[in-house]
OpenMM code with the backbone's topology and positions (N, CA, C; nanometers):
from openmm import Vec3, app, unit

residues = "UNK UNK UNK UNK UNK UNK UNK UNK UNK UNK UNK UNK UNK UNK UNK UNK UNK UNK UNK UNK UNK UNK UNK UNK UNK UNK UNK UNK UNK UNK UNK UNK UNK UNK UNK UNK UNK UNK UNK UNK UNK UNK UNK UNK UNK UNK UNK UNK UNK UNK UNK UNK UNK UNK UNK UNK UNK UNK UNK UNK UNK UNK UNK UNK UNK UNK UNK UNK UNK UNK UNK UNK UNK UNK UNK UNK UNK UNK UNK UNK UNK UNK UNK UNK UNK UNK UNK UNK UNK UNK UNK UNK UNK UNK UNK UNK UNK UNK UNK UNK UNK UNK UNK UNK UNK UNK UNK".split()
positions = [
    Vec3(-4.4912, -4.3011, 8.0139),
    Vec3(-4.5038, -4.4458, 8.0088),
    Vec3(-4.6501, -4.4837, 8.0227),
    Vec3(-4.6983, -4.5846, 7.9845),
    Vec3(-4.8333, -4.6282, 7.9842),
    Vec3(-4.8280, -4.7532, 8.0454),
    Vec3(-4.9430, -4.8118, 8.0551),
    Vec3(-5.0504, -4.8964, 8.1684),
    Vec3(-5.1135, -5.0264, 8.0004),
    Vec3(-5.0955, -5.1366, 8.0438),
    Vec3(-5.1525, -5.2250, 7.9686),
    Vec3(-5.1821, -5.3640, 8.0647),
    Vec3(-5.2937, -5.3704, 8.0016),
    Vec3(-5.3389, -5.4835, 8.0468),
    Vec3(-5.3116, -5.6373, 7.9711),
    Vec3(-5.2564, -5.7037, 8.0286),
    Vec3(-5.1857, -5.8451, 7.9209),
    Vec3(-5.2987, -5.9580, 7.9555),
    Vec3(-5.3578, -6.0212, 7.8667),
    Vec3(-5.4294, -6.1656, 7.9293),
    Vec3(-5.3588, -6.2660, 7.8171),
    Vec3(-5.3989, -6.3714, 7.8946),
    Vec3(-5.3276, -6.4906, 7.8292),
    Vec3(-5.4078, -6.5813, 7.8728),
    Vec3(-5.3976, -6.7104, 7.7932),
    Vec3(-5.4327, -6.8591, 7.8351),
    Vec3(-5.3547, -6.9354, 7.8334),
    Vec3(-5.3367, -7.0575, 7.9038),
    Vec3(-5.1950, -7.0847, 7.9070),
    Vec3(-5.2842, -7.2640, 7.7936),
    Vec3(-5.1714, -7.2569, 7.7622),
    Vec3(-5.1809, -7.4402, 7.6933),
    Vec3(-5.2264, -7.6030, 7.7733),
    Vec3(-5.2351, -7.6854, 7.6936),
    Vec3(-5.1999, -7.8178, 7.8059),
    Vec3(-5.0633, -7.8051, 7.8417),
    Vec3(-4.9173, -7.7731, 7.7602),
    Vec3(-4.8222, -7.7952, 7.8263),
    Vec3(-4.7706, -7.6460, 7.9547),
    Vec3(-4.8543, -7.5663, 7.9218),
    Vec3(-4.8215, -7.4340, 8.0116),
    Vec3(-4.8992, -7.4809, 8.1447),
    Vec3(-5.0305, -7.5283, 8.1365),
    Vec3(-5.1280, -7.5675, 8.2467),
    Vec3(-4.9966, -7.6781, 8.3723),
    Vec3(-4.9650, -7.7479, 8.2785),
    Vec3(-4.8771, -7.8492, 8.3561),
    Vec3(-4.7648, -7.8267, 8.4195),
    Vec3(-4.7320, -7.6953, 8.3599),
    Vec3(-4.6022, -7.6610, 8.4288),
    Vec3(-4.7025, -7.5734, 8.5100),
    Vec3(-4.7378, -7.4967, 8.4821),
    Vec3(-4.8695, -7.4142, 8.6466),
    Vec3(-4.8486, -7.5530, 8.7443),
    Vec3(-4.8735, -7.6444, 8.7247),
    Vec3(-4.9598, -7.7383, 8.8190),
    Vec3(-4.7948, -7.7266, 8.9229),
    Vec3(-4.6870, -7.7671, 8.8278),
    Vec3(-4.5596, -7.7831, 8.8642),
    Vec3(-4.4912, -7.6840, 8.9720),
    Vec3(-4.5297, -7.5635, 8.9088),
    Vec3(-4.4526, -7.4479, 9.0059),
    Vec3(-4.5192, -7.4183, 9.0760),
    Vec3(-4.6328, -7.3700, 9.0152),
    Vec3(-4.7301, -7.2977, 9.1309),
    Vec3(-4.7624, -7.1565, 9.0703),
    Vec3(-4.8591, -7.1181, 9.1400),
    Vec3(-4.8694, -6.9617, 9.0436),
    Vec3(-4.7651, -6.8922, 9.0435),
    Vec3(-4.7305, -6.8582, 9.2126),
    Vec3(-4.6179, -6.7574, 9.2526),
    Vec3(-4.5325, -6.7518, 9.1433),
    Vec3(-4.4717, -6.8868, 9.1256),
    Vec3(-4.3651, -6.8414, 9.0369),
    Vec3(-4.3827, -6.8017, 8.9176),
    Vec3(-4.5063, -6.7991, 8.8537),
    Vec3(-4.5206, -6.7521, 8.7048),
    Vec3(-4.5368, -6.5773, 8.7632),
    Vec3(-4.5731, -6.5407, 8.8516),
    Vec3(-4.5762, -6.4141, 8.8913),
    Vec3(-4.3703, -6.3458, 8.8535),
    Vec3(-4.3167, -6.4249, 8.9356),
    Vec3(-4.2046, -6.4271, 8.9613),
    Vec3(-4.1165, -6.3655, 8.8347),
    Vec3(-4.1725, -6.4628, 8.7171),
    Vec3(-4.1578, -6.4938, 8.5937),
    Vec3(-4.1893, -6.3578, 8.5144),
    Vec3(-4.2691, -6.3427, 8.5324),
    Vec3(-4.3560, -6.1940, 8.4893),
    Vec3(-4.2809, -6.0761, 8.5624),
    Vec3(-4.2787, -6.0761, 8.6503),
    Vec3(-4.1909, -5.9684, 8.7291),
    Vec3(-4.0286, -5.9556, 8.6738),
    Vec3(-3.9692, -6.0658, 8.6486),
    Vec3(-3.8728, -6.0575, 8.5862),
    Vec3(-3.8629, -6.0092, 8.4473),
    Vec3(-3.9391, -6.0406, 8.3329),
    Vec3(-3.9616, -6.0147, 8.1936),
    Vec3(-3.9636, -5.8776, 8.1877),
    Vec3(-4.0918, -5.8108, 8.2765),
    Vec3(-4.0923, -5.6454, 8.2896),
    Vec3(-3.9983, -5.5879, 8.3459),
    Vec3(-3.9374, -5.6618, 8.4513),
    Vec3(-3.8268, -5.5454, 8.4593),
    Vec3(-3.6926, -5.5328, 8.3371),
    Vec3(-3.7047, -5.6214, 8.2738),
    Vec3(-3.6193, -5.6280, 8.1245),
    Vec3(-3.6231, -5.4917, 8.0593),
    Vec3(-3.7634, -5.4778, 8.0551),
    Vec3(-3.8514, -5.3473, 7.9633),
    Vec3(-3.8388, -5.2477, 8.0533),
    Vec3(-3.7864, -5.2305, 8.1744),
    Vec3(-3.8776, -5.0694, 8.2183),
    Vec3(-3.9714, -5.0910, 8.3416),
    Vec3(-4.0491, -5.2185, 8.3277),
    Vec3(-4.1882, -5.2439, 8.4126),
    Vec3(-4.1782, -5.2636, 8.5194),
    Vec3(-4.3279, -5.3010, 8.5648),
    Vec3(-4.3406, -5.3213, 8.7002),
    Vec3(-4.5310, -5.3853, 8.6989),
    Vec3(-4.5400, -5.4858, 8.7834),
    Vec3(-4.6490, -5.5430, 8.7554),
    Vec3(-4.7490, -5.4836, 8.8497),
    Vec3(-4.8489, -5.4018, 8.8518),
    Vec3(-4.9874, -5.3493, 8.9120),
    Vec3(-5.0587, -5.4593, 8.9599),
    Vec3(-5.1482, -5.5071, 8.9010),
    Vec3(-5.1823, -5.6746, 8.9509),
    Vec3(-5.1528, -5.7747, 8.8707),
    Vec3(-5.2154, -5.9128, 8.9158),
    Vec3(-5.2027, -6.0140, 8.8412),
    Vec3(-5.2854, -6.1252, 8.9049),
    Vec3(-5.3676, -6.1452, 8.8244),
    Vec3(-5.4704, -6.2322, 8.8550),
    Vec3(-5.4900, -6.3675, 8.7782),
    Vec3(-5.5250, -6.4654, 8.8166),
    Vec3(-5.5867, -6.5618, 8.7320),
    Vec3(-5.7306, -6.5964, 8.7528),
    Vec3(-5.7473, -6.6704, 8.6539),
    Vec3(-5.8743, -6.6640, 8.5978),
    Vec3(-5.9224, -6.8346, 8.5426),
    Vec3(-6.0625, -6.8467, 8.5702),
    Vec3(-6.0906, -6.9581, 8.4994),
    Vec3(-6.2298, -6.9624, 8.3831),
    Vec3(-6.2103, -6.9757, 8.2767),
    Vec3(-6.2616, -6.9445, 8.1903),
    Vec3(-6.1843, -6.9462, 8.0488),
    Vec3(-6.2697, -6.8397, 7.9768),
    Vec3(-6.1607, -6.8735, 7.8227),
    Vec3(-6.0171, -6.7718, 7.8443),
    Vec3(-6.0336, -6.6606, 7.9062),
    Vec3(-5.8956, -6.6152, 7.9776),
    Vec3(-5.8216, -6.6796, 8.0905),
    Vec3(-5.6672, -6.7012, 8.1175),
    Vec3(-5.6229, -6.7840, 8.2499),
    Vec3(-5.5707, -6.6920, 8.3435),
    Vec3(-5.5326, -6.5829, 8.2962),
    Vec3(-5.4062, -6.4814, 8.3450),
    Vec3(-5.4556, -6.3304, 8.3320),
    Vec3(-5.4917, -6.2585, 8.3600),
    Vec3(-5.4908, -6.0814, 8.3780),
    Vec3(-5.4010, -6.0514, 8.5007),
    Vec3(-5.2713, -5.9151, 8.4171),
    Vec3(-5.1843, -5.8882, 8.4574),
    Vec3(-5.1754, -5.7676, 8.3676),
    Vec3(-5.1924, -5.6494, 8.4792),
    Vec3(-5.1640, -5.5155, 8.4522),
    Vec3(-5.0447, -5.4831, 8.5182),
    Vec3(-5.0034, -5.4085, 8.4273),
    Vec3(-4.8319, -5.3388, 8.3947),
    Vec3(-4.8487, -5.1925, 8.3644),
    Vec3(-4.6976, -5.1882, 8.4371),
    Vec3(-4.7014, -4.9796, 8.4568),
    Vec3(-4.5571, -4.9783, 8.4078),
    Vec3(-4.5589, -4.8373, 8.3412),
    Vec3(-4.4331, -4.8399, 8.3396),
    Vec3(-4.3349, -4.8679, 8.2255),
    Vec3(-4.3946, -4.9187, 8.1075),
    Vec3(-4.3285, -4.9694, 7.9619),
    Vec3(-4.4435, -4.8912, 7.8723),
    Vec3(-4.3329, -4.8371, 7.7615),
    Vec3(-4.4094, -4.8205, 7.6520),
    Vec3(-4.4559, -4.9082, 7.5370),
    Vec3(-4.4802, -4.8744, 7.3951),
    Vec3(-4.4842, -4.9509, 7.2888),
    Vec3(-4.4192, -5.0388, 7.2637),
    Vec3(-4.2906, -4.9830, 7.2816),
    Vec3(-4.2203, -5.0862, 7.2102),
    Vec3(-4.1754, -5.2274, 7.3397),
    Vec3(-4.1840, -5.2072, 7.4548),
    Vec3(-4.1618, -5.2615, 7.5484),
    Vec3(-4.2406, -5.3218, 7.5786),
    Vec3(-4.3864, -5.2953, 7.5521),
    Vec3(-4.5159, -5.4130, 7.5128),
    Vec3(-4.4960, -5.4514, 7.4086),
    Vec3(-4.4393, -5.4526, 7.3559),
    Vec3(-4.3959, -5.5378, 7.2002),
    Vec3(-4.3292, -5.6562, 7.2011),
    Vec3(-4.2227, -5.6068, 7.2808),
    Vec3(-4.1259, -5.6913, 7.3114),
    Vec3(-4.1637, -5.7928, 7.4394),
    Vec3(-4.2631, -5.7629, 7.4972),
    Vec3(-4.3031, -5.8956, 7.5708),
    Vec3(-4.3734, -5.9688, 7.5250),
    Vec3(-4.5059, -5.9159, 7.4581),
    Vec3(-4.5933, -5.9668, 7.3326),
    Vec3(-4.5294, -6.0801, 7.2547),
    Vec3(-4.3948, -6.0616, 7.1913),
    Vec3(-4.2738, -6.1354, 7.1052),
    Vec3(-4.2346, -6.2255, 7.2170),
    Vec3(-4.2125, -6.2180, 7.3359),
    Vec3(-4.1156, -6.3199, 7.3990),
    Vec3(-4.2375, -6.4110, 7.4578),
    Vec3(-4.3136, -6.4051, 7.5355),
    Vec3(-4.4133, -6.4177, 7.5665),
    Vec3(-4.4993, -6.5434, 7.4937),
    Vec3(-4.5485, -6.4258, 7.3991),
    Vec3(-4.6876, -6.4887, 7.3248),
    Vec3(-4.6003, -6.5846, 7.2305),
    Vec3(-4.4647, -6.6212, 7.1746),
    Vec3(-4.3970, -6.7414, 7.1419),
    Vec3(-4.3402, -6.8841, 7.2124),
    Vec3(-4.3793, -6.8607, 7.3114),
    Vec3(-4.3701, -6.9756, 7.4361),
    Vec3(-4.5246, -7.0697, 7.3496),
    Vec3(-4.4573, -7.2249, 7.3798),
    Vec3(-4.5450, -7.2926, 7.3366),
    Vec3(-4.6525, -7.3740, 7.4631),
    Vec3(-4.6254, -7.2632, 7.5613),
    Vec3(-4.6868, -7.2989, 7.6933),
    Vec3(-4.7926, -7.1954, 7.6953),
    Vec3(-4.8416, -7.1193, 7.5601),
    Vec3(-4.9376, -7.0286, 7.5760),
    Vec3(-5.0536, -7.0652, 7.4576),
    Vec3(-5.1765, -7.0353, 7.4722),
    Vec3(-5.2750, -7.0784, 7.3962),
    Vec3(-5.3071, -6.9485, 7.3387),
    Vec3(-5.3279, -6.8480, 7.3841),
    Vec3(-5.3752, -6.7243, 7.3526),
    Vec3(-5.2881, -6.6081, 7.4179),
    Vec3(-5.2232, -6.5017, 7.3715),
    Vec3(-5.1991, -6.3513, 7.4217),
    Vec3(-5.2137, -6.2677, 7.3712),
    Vec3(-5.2551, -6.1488, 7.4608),
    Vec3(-5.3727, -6.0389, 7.4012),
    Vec3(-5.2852, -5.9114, 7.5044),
    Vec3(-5.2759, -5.7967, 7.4926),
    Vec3(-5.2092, -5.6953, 7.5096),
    Vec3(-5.3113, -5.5612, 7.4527),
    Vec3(-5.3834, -5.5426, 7.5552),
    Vec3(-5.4627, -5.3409, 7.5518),
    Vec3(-5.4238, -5.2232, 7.6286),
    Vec3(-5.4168, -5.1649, 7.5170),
    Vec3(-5.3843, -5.0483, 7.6037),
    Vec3(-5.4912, -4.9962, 7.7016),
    Vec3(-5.4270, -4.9410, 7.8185),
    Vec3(-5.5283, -4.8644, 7.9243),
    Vec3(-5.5396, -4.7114, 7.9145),
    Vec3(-5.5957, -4.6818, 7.9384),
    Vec3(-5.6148, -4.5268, 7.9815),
    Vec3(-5.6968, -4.4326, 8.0619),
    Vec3(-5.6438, -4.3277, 8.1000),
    Vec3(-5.6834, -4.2527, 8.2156),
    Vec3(-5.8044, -4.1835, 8.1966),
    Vec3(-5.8862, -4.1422, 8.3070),
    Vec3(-5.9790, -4.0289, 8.2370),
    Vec3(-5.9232, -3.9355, 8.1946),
    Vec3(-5.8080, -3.8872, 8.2570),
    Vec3(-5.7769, -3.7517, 8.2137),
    Vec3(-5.7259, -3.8075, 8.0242),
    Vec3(-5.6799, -3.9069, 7.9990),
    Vec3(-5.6144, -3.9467, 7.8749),
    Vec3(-5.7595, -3.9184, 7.7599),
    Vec3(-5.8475, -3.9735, 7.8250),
    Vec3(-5.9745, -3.9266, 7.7249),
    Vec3(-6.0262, -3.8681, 7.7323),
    Vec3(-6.0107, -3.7444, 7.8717),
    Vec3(-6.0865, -3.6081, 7.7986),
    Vec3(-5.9796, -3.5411, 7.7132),
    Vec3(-5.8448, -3.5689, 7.7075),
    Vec3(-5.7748, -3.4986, 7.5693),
    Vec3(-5.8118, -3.5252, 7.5159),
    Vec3(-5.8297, -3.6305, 7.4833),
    Vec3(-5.8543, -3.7146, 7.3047),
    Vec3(-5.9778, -3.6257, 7.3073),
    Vec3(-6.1262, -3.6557, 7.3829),
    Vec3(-6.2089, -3.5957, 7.3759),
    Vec3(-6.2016, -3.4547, 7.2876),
    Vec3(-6.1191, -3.3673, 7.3671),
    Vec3(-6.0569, -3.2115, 7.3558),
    Vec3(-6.0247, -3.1529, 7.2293),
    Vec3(-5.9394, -3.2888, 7.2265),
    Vec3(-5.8636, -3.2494, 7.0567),
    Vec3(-5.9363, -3.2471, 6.9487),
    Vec3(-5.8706, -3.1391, 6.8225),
    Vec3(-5.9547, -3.1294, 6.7065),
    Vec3(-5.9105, -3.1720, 6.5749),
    Vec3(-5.9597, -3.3246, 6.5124),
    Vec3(-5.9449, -3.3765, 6.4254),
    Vec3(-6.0050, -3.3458, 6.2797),
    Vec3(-5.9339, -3.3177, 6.2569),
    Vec3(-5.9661, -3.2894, 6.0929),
    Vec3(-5.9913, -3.4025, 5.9837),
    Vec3(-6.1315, -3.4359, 5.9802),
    Vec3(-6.1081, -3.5768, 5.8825),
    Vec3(-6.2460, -3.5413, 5.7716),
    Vec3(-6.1878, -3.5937, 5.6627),
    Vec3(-6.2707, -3.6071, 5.5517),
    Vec3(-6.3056, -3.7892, 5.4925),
    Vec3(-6.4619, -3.8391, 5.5242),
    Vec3(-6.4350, -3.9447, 5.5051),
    Vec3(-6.4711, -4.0098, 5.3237),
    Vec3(-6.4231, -4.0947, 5.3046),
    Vec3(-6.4033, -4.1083, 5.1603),
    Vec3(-6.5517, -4.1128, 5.0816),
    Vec3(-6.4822, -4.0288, 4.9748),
    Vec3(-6.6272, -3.9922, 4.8820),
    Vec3(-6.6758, -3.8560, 4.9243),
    Vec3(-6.6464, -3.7758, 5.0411),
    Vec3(-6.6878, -3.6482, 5.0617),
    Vec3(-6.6433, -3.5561, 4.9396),
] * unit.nanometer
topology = app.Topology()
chain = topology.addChain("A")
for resn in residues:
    res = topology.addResidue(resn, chain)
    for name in ("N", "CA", "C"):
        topology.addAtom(name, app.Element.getBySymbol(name[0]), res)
């Protein structure tokens, strides 16, 4: 399972419901969605700036970041959502390790 980091901005009508609940419960909210998938939330922060929300997740793969990405980033209480993958050192000294065979075009 892998580690992604989700940011978001929330809208004027997402901001207003923030104002409404309160953070906790968008935490709440989030905690519930991932455990749908598999997950489990690492942190979750907000933010002020052109990002509102950083919230790292353990525990779901591809397709389970997909599927929050889809439920999620279609709420009209969101301005922006963005979904990266994380990785370990040990994850990039494989990659590092490994031996790719590539020919680039026109060789």
């Amino acid at each position: 399972m892998g580690k992604y980091m989700i940011k978001a901005s929330y809208s004027t009508e997402g901001v207003q419901g923030l104002m409404q609940a309160g953070g906790t419960s968008r935490v709440h909210a989030v905690e519930k969605a991932l455990a749908g998938v598999g997950g489990t939330i690492e942190s979750f922060y907000f933010a002020f700036g052109a990002d509102d929300v950083f919230v790292v997740v353990d525990g779901i793969d591809n397709a389970g970041a997909l599927a929050m990405a889809g439920a999620i980033s279609s709420s009209p209480a969101l301005r922006s959502y963005e979904t990266t993958v994380l990785l370990t050192p040990a994850e990039v000294d494989q990659a590092m390790d490994a031996t790719v065979e590539y020919a680039p075009p026109g060789s």
